[in-house]
C-alpha positions as CSV (number, residue, x, y, z in Angstrom):
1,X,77.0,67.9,-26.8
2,X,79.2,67.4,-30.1
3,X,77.0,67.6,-32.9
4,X,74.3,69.7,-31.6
5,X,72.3,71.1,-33.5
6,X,70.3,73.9,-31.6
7,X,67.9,76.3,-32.1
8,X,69.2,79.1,-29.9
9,X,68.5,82.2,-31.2
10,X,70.8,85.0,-31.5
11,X,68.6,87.3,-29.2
12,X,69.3,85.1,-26.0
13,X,73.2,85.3,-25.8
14,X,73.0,89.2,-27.2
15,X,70.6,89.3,-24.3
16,X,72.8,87.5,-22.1
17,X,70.2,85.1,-21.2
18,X,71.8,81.9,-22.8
19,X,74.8,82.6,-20.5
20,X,73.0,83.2,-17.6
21,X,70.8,79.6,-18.0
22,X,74.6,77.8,-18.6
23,X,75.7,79.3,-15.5
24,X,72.8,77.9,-13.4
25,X,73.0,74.7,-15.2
26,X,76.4,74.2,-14.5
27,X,76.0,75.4,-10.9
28,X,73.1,73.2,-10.3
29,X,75.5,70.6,-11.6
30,X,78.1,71.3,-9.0
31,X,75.5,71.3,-6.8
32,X,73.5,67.7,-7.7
33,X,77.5,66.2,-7.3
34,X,77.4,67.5,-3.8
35,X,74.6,66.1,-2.6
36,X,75.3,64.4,0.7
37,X,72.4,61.8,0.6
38,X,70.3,60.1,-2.3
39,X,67.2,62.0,-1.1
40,X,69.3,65.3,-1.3
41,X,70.5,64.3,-5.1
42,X,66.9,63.0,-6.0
43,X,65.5,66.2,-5.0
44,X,68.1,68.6,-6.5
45,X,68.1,66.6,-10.0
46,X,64.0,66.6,-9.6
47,X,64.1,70.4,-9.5
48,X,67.2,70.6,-11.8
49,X,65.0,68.7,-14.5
50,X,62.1,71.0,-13.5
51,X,63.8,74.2,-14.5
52,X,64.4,72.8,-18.1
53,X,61.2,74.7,-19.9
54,X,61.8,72.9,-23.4
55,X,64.3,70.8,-25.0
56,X,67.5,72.4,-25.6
57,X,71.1,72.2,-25.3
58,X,71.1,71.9,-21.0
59,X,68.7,68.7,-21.4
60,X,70.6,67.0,-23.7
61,X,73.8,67.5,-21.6
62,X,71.7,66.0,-18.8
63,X,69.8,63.4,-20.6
64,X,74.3,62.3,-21.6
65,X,74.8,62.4,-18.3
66,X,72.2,60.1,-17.0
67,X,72.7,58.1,-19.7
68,X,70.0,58.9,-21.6
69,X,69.6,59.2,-25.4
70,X,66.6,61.6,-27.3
71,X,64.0,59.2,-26.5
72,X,63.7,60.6,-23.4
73,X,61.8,63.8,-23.7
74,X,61.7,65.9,-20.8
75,X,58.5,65.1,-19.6
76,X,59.9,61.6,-19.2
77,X,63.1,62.7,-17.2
78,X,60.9,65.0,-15.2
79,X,58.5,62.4,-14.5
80,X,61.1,59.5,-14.0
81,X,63.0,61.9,-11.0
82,X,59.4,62.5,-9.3
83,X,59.0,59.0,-9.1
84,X,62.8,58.3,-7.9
85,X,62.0,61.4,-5.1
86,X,59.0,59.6,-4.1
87,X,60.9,56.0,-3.7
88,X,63.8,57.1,-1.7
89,X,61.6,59.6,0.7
90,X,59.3,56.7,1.6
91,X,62.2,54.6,1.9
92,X,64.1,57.5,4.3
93,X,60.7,57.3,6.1
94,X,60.9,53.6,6.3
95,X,64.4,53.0,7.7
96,X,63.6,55.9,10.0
97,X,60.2,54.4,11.4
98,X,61.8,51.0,11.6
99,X,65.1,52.3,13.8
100,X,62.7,54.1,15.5
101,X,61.1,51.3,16.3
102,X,63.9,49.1,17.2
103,X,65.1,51.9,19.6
104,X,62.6,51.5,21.7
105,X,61.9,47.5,21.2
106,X,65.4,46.9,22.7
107,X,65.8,49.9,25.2
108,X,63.1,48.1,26.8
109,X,65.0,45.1,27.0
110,X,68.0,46.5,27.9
111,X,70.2,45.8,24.9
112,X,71.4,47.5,21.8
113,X,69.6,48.1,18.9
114,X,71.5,46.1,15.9
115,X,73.5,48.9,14.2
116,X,71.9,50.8,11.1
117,X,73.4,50.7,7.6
118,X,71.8,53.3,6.2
């Protein structure tokens, strides 16, 4: 974050606390990158962006990672990956329902369902 100008007080890192909330950042990083599906990296960024508790040096890393600029308070980003949660569950719920469904449509004809791409 060059030319960040934070507000960290001394306290935290004497504290060890500042180092502590880096840590989890960057292992909830780690862990957001590993995310085998879009619902799974949806839901860890959701609760990634949920642990920020004010603007600071971890949300502006995360806002330059997205792609974001300062605009974007974290209210916004919270908000924005609720809404991104909600769209791919209901579409996981979709495509499930709907292979589901043609499962059973065609086993009754005796063929194959077409395959799935998901």
């Amino acid at each position: 974050a060059e030319g960040y100008q934070g507000t960290s007080d001394l306290c935290s890192f004497v504290g060890g606390r500042a180092v502590r909330n880096r840590r989890r950042f960057l292992l909830d990083l780690i862990r957001l990158r590993e995310a085998s599906s879009a619902l799974q990296f949806a839901s860890r960024l959701h609760a990634l962006v949920g642990s920020l508790a004010h603007p600071c040096l971890r949300l502006r890393l995360l806002q330059s990672v997205l792609g974001l600029d300062a605009r974007f308070a974290r209210d916004i980003v919270y908000g924005v990956t609720c809404l991104a949660y909600d769209a791919i569950e209901a579409d996981t719920r979709v495509s499930a329902a709907a292979r589901s469904w043609a499962e059973r449509e065609f086993s009754h004809k005796g063929a194959r369902p077409p395959p799935s791409h998901a």
